[in-house]
C-alpha positions in Angstrom: 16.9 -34.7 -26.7 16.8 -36.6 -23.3 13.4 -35.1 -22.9 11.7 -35.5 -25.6 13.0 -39.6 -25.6 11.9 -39.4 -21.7 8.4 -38.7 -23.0 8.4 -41.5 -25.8 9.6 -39.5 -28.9 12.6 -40.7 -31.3 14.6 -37.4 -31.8 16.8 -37.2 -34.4 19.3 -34.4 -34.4 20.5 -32.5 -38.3 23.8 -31.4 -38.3 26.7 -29.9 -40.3 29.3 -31.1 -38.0 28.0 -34.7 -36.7 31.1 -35.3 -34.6 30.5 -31.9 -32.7 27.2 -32.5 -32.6 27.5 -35.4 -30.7 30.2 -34.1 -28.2 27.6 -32.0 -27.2 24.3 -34.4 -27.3 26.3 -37.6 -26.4 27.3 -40.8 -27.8 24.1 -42.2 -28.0 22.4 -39.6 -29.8 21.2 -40.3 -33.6 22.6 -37.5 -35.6 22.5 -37.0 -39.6 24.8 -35.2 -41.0 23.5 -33.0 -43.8 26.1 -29.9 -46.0 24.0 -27.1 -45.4 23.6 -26.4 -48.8 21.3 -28.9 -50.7 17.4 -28.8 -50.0 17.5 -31.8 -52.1 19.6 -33.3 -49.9 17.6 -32.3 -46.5 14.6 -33.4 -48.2 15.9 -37.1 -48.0 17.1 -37.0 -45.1 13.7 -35.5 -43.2 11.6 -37.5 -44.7 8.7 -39.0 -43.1 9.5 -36.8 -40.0 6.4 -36.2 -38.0 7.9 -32.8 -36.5 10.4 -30.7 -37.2 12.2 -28.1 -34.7 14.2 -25.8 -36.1 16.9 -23.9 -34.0 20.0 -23.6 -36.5 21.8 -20.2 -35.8 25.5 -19.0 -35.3 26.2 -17.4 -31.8 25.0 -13.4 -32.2 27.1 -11.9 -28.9 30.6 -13.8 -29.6 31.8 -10.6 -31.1 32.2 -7.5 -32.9 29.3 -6.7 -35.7 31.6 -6.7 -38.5 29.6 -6.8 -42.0 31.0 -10.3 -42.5 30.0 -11.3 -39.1 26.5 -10.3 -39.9 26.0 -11.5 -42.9 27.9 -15.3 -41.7 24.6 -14.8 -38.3 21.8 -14.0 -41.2 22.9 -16.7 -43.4 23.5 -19.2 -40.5 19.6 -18.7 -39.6 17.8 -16.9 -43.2 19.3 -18.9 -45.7 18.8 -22.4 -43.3 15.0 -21.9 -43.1 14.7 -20.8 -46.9 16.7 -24.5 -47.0 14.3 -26.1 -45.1 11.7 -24.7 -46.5 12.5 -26.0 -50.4 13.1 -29.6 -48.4 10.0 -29.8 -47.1 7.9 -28.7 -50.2 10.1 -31.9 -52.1 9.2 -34.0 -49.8 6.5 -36.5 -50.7 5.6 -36.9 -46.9 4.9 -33.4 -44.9 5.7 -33.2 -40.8 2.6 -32.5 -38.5 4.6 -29.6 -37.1 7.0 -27.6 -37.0 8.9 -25.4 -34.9 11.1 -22.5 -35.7 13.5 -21.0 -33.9 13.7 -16.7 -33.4 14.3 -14.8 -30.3 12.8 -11.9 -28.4 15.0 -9.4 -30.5 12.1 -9.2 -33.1 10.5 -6.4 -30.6 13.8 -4.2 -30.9 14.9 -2.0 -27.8 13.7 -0.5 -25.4 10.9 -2.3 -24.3 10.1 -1.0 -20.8 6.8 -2.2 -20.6 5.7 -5.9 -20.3 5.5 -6.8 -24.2 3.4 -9.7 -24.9 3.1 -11.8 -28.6 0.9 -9.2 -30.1 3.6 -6.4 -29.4 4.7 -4.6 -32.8 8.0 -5.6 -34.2 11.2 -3.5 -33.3 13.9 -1.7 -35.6 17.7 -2.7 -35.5 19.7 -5.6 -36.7 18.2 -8.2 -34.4 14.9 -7.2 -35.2 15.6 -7.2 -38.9 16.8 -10.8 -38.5 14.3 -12.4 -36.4 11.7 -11.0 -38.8 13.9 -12.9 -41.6 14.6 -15.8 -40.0 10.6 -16.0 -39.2 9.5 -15.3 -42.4 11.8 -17.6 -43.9 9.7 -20.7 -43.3 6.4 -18.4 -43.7 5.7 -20.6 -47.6 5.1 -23.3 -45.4 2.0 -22.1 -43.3 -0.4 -23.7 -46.1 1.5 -27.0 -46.3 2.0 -27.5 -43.0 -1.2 -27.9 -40.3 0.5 -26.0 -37.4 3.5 -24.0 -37.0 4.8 -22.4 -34.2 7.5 -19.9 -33.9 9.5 -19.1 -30.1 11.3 -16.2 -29.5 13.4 -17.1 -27.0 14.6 -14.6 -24.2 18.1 -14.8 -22.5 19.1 -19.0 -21.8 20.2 -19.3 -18.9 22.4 -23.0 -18.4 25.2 -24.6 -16.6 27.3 -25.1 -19.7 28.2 -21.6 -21.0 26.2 -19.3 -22.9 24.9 -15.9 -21.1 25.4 -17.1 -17.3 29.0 -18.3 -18.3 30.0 -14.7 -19.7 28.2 -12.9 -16.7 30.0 -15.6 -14.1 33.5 -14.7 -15.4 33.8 -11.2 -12.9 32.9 -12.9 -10.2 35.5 -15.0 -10.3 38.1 -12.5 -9.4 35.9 -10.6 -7.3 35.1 -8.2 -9.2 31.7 -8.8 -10.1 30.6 -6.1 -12.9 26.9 -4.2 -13.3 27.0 -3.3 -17.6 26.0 -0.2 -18.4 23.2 1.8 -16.5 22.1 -1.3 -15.2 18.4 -0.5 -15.5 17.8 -2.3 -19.0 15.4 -5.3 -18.8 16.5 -9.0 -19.0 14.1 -11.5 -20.1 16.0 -15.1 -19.0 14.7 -18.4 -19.0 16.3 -21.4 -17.3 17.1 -23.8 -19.7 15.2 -26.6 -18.3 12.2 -24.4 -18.9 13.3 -23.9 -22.8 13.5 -27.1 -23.3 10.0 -27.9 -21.2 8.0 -25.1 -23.4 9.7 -26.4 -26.6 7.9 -30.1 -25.4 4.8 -28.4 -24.4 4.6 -26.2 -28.0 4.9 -30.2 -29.8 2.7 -31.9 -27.7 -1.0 -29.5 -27.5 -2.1 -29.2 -30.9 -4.2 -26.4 -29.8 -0.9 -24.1 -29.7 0.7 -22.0 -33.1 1.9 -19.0 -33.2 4.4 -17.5 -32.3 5.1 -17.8 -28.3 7.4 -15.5 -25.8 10.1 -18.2 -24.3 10.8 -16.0 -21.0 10.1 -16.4 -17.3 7.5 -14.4 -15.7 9.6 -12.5 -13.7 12.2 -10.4 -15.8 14.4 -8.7 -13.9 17.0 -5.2 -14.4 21.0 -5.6 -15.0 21.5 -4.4 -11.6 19.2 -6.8 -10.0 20.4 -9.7 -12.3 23.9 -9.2 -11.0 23.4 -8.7 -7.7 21.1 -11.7 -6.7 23.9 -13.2 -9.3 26.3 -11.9 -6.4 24.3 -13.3 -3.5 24.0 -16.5 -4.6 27.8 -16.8 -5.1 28.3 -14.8 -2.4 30.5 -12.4 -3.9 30.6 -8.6 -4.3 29.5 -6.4 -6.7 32.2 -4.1 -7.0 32.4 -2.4 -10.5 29.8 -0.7 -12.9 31.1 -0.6 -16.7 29.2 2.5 -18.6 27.7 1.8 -21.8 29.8 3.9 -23.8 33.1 2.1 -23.1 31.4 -0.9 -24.3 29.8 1.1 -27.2 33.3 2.2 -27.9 34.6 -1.5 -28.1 31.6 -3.7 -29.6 29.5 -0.8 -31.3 25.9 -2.1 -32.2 26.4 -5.4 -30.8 26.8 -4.0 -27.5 23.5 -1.8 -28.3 21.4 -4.6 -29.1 22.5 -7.3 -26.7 24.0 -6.7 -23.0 22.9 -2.8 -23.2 19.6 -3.6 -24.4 15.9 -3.4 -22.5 13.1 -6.3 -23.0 10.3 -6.4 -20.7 9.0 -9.6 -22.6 5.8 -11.7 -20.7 4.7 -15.3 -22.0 1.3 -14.5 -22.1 0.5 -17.0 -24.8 2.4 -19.7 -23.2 0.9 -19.2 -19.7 -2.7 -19.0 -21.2 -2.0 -22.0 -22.8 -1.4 -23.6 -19.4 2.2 -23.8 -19.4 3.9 -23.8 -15.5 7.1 -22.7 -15.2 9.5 -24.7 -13.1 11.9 -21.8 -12.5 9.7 -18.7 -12.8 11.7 -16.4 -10.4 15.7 -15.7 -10.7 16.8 -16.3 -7.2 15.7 -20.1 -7.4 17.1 -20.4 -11.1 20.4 -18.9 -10.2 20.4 -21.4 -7.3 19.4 -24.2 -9.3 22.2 -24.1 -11.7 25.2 -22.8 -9.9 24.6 -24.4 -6.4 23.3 -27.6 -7.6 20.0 -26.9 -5.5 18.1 -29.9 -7.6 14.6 -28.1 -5.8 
């Protein structure tokens, strides 16, 4: 939210929790609270919005697909945007824009080779979701002038998330490659998330859907050992895939075990620059406070 009030916008932040919400987005954020359940309620409170960014959706690698735990991540995204879209066709007043949240799931796994926008969907329970999720607000294309969907690759921040799981070995020297440690990783820093997100509202030329990943993907192994480097820690241990197969089943499959070679070729030829294209000066950034 800082950027988009750095750059002369007056974000206002939906939530169903409006005290956690502001733990995490400060004090002086402006946060409406809304149940979760009522488009008629949603519709009030978004109207006369001139964009809307959508990027509701429970945490998909805390744990163990169980059949409630998927159905709790479907809901938390499907069911939101089916939500928002019933608001926005009540309401009297229609936002310029708006943004929806998906990930790079949608092109399943493996994906070895660069995969671009135009790159057919994949098979598998992320895939199956991120198509939902994106076709959830897909009633609103003719009420809406431009819509634009990102499917974000692997976040990479200071507070938690993917870094904060893959950080945890290292701290007792025992830093850990995951399974054959040749599948792809498609990060992006999240100062670059949040810069492509402000880019995607601000050039009315861009809709679509857009790759949110860095240039440069890298392999587990080399994720975790420039990971290593920059600590200046070891890499000692490789976990196989099948012990973690053996403890998460498909949620191991899809996520830590799984190959995306995804490109932002939209969002480059749309004249995006990325701040942190390569991982060495991201991983630096973040966890050495290298402010370069």
């Amino acid at each position: 939210m800082n950027e988009l009030e750095k750059a002369g916008h007056s974000p206002v932040a939906v939530s169903r929790n409006a005290g956690k919400a502001a733990k995490i987005l400060g004090s002086q954020a402006e946060i409406i609270e809304w149940d979760g359940a009522s488009a008629e309620a949603l519709a009030e409170k978004i109207a006369g919005f001139e964009a809307i960014i959508n990027l509701a959706g429970e945490n998909i690698a805390s744990g163990r697909w169980t059949s409630g735990r998927k159905k709790l991540i479907t809901e938390s995204r499907v069911k939101t945007g089916r939500l928002l879209t019933e608001a926005v066709m009540l309401s009297s007043e229609k936002p310029a824009i708006l943004i929806q949240g998906s990930a790079i799931g949608y092109y399943g796994t493996p994906v070895d080779l660069p995969a671009e926008e135009n790159h057919p969907a994949g098979q598998g329970f992320i895939a199956e979701l991120t198509r939902d999720w994106e076709s959830s607000i897909a009633p609103l294309g003719k009420m809406i002038p431009r819509i634009v969907i990102i499917r974000t690759g692997l976040v990479l921040g200071e507070d938690g998330g993917l870094l904060k799981k893959m950080l945890l070995p290292f701290t007792f020297y025992t830093g850990t490659v995951i399974g054959s440690g040749k599948q792809w990783m498609s990060w992006i820093h999240i100062r670059d998330e949040v810069r492509a997100i402000r880019f995607l509202l601000e050039n009315s030329s861009c809709s679509g859907a857009y790759n949110l990943a860095a240039p440069n993907p890298v392999i587990m192994k080399t994720f975790m050992s420039s990971l290593g480097k920059t600590l200046r820690k070891p890499l000692w241990l490789k976990v196989p895939g099948i012990f973690l197969k053996a403890i998460l089943g498909q949620m191991a499959e899809e996520t830590v075990l799984s190959s995306q070679n995804i490109f932002p070729g939209k969002l480059l030829k749309a004249g995006f620059e990325f701040e942190y294209p390569d991982l060495t000066h991201s991983l630096e950034n973040l966890l050495l406070k290298k402010k370069t």
